[in-house]
ZAMARGU-4260 file (C-alpha; in steps of 0.2 Angstrom, whole numbers, plus 5000, padded with zeros to 4 digits):
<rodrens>
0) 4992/5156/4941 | 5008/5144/4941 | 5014/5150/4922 | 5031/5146/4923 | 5028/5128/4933
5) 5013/5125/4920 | 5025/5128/4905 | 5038/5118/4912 | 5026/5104/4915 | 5021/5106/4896
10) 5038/5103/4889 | 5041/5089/4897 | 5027/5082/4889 | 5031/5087/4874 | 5047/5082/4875
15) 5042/5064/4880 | 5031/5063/4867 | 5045/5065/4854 | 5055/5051/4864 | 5040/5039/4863
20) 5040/5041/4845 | 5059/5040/4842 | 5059/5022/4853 | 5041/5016/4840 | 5047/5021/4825
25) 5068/5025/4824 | 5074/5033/4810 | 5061/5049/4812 | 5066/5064/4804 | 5060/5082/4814
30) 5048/5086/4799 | 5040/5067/4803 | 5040/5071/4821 | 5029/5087/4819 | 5018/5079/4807
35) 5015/5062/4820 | 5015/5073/4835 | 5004/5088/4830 | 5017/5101/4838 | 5025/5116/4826
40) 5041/5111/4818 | 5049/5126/4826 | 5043/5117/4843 | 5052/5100/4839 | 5068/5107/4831
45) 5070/5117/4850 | 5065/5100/4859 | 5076/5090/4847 | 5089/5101/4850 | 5087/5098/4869
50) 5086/5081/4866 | 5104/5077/4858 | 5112/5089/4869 | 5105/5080/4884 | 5112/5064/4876
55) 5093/5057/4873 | 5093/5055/4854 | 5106/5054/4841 | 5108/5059/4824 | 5112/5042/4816
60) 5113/5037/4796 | 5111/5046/4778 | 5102/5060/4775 | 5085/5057/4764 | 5075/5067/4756
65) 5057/5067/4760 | 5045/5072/4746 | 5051/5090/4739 | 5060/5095/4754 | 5077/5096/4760
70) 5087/5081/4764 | 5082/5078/4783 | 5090/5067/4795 | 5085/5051/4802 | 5084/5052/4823
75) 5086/5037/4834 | 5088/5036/4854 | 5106/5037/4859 | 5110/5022/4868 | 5127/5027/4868
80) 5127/5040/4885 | 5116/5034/4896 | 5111/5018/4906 | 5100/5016/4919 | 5103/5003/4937
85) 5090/4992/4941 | 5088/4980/4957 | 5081/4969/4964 | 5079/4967/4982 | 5072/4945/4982
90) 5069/4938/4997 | 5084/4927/4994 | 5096/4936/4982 | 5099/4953/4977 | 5101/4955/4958
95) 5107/4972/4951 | 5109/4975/4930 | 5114/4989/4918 | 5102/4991/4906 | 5102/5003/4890
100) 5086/5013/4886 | 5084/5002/4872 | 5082/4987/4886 | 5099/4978/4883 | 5105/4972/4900
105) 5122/4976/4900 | 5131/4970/4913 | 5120/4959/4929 | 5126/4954/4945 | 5115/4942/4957
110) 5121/4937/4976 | 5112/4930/4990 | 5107/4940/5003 | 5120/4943/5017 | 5106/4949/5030
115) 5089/4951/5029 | 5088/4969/5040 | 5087/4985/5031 | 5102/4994/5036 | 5114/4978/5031
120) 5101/4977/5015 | 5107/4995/5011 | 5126/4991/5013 | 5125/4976/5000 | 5114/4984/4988
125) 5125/5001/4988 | 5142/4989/4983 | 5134/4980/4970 | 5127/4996/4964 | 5145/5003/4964
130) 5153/4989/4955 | 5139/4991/4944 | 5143/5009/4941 | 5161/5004/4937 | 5156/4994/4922
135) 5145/5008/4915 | 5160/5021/4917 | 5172/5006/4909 | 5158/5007/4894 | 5160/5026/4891
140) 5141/5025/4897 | 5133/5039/4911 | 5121/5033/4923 | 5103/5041/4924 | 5095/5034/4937
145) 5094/5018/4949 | 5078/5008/4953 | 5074/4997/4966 | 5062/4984/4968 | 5055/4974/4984
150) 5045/4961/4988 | 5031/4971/4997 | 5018/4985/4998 | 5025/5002/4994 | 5017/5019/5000
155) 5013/5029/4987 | 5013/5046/4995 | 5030/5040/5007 | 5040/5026/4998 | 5040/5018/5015
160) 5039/4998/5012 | 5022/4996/5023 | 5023/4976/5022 | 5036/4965/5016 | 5031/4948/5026
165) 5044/4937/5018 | 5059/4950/5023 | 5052/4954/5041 | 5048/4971/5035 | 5036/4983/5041
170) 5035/5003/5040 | 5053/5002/5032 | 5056/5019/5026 | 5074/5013/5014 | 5075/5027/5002
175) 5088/5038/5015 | 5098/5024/5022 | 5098/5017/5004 | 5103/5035/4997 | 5114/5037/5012
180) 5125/5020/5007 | 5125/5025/4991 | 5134/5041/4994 | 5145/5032/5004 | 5150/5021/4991
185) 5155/5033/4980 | 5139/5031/4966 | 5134/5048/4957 | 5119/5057/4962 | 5105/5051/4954
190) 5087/5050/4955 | 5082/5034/4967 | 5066/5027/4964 | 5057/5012/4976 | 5044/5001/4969
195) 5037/4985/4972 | 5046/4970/4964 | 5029/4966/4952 | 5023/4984/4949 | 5041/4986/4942
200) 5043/4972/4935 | 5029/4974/4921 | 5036/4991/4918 | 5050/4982/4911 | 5039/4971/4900
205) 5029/4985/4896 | 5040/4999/4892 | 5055/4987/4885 | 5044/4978/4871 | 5040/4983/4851
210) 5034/4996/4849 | 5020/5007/4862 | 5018/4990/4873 | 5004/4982/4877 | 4992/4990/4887
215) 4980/4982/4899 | 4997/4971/4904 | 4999/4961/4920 | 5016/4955/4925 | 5011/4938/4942
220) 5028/4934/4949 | 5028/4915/4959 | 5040/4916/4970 | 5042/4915/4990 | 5028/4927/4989
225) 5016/4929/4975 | 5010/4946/4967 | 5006/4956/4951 | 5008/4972/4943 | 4996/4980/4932
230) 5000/4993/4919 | 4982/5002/4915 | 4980/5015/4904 | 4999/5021/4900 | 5002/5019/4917
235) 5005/5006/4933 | 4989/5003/4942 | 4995/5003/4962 | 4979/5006/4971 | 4973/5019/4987
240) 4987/5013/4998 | 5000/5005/4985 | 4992/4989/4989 | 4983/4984/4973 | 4992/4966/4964
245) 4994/4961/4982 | 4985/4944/4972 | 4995/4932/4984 | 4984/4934/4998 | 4967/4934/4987
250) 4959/4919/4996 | 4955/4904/4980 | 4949/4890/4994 | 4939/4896/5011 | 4946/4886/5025
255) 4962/4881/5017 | 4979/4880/5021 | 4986/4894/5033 | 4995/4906/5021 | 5008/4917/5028
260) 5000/4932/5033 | 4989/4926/5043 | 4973/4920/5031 | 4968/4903/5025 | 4966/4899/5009
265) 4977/4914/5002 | 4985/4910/4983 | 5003/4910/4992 | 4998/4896/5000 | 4994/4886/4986
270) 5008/4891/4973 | 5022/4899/4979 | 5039/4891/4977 | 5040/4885/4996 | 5024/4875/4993
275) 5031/4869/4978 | 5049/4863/4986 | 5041/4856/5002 | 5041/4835/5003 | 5029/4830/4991
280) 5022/4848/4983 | 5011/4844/4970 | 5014/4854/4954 | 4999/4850/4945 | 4989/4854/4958
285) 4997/4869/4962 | 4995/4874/4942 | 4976/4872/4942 | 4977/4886/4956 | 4987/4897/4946
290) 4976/4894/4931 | 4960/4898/4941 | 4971/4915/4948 | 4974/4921/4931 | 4957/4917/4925
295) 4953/4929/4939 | 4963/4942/4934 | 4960/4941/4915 | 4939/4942/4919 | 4942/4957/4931
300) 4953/4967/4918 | 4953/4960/4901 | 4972/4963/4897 | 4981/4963/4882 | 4994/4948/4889
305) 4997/4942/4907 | 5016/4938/4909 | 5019/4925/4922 | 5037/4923/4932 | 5047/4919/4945
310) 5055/4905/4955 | 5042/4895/4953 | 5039/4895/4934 | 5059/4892/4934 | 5061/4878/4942
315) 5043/4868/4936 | 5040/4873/4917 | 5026/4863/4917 | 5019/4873/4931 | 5015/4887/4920
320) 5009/4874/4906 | 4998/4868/4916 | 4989/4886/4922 | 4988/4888/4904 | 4979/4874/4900
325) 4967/4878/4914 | 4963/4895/4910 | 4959/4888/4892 | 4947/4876/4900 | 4938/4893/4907
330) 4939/4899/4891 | 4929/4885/4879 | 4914/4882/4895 | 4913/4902/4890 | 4915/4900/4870
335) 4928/4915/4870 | 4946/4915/4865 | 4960/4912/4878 | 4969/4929/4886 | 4988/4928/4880
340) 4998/4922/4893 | 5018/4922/4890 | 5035/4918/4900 | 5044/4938/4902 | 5057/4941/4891
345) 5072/4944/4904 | 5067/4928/4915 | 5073/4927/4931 | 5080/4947/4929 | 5064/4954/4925
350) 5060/4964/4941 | 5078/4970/4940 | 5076/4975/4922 | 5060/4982/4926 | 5066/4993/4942
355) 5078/5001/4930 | 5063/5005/4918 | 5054/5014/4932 | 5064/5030/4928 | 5059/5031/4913
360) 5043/5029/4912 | 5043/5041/4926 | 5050/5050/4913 | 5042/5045/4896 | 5026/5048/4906
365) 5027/5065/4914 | 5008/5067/4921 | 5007/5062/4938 | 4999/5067/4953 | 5010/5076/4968
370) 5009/5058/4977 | 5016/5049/4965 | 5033/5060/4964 | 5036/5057/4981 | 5041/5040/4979
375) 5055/5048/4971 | 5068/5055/4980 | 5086/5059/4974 | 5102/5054/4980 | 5111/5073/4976
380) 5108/5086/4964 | 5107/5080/4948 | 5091/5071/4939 | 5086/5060/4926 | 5080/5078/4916
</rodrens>
């Protein structure tokens, strides 16, 4: 019988359950915790403890007095000691923020990409990273953890990119060189985490909105390539294999046009930003086939919202109009309500925000199986705990 690892494991969720409802409702007091959380309040005066000594939450504002009691103190998360690196590794730029846990980028940096093959990927990624760094240690700040984001399937169980088509990737396993240049660049070890670009990117709509977040939620990004993440119950739906949101290669017309991996008909080949840029693209066309994709995804999971970015949303506002508009036609031949379907909050820098969000809801959200920590790998010693 595991005791001690079974304890451990049970702390941490207690602990995160304390932060969850610090970030829902600030202001707290420990006697309010214990009361919301169901946990003694001898429990959450030792986890609060652990908590502001770990720079986690803060002591903030005036005492009150609740009911007959003694004054108690308000708790709030401390955004004032720890950040978190997020990035984003495009198929055409490489865009790295500083973000608080509260979601506030602080400092963002986008370049095109220098090379497309891994190990020059790595150098590029680990300076930015570093001048990131700088900016945080200018801000008195202390860097928790770095997230990365890419444009393909992610092993679960490995954290080896199985298939990026649009980079030229296949069986890349980047974590070590990634850690490796890192290192060499002089960044702090920290825990490293890989996701794809959509699965993290509705993490950061997801864990970065008011209050508990939305929840089923579905993040589609048009871009070069076209995908979705898909946050089901409290966590990020990745499939078997980590293939599941691979939506850009669902086939919406048999026999159509050749699609880059290989299929015809595939979404990609209908509304990704290259169709979209050729001579002559047509993007009202290209809108009804996002609107019949998203009708697709919101009959097969019923979500709270589906968030829809990228390149091409950028660069056409009526593009994502027009899906819209569409998937409310669906809606009225059925006689139901429309899903909710929004722009992200961080635009163009919402898979970077939302790589830096991995951490913690790796974090907020302790349960996991054994697979799943795998993708997680740290650069030295220490560790977002």
């Amino acid at each position: 019988m595991k005791t001690k690892g079974d304890q451990q494991l049970v702390k941490r969720i207690n602990r995160s359950v304390l932060l969850r409802l610090v970030r829902a409702q600030p202001g707290l007091s420990r006697a309010r915790l214990a009361a919301e959380s169901g946990l003694t309040k001898s429990t959450v005066s030792l986890l609060v403890r652990e908590l502001l000594d770990d720079g986690w939450l803060d002591e903030a504002g005036a005492s009150v007095t609740e009911g007959m009691g003694r004054p108690s103190t308000p708790l709030h998360l401390n955004v004032g000691v720890r950040a978190l690196i997020g990035v984003e590794i495009n198929v055409e730029i490489v865009r790295v923020v500083c973000v608080s846990l509260q979601g506030d980028v602080l400092h963002s940096d986008a370049q095109p990409h220098e090379d497309h093959r891994p190990p020059a990927v790595c150098a590029q990624v680990a300076r930015m990273v570093a001048a990131a760094h700088r900016h945080l240690l200018a801000s008195g700040l202390r860097l928790s953890s770095i997230g990365v984001g890419v444009p393909g399937a992610v092993h679960d169980a490995t954290g080896v990119v199985r298939f990026a088509p649009n980079l030229g990737w296949r069986d890349v396993d980047l974590l070590p060189p990634l850690a490796h240049a890192l290192k060499r660049e002089g960044v702090p070890g920290v825990a490293l985490h890989l996701q794809n670009d959509a699965d993290a990117a509705v993490l950061g709509e997801f864990e970065f909105s008011d209050g508990e977040g939305e929840d089923p939620l579905i993040f589609v990004s048009c871009d070069v390539g076209v995908g979705a993440g898909i946050v089901l119950n409290d966590r990020v739906f990745i499939g078997a294999q980590g293939m599941a949101g691979e939506i850009g290669h669902s086939v919406l017309q048999i026999d159509g046009p050749r699609c880059s991996c290989g299929r015809l008909g595939c979404a990609e080949a209908f509304i990704s930003s290259r169709v979209l840029e050729q001579p002559g693209g047509d993007v009202r066309r290209a809108a009804r086939y996002l609107g019949l994709l998203l009708q697709n995804l919101w009959v097969t999971f019923e979500p709270r919202a589906i968030v829809v970015g990228g390149k091409s949303c950028e660069a056409h506002p009526e593009f994502l109009r027009g899906a819209i508009d569409t998937v409310a036609s669906y809606a009225e031949s059925a006689g139901l309500a429309p899903p909710v379907i929004r722009s992200p909050r961080y635009g163009a820098w919402t898979p970077a925000v939302g790589a830096a969000a991995l951490a913690l809801h790796e974090y907020l959200r302790p349960l996991r199986t054994n697979a799943q920590a795998r993708r997680v790998r740290p650069v030295a010693a220490e560790s977002l705990t």
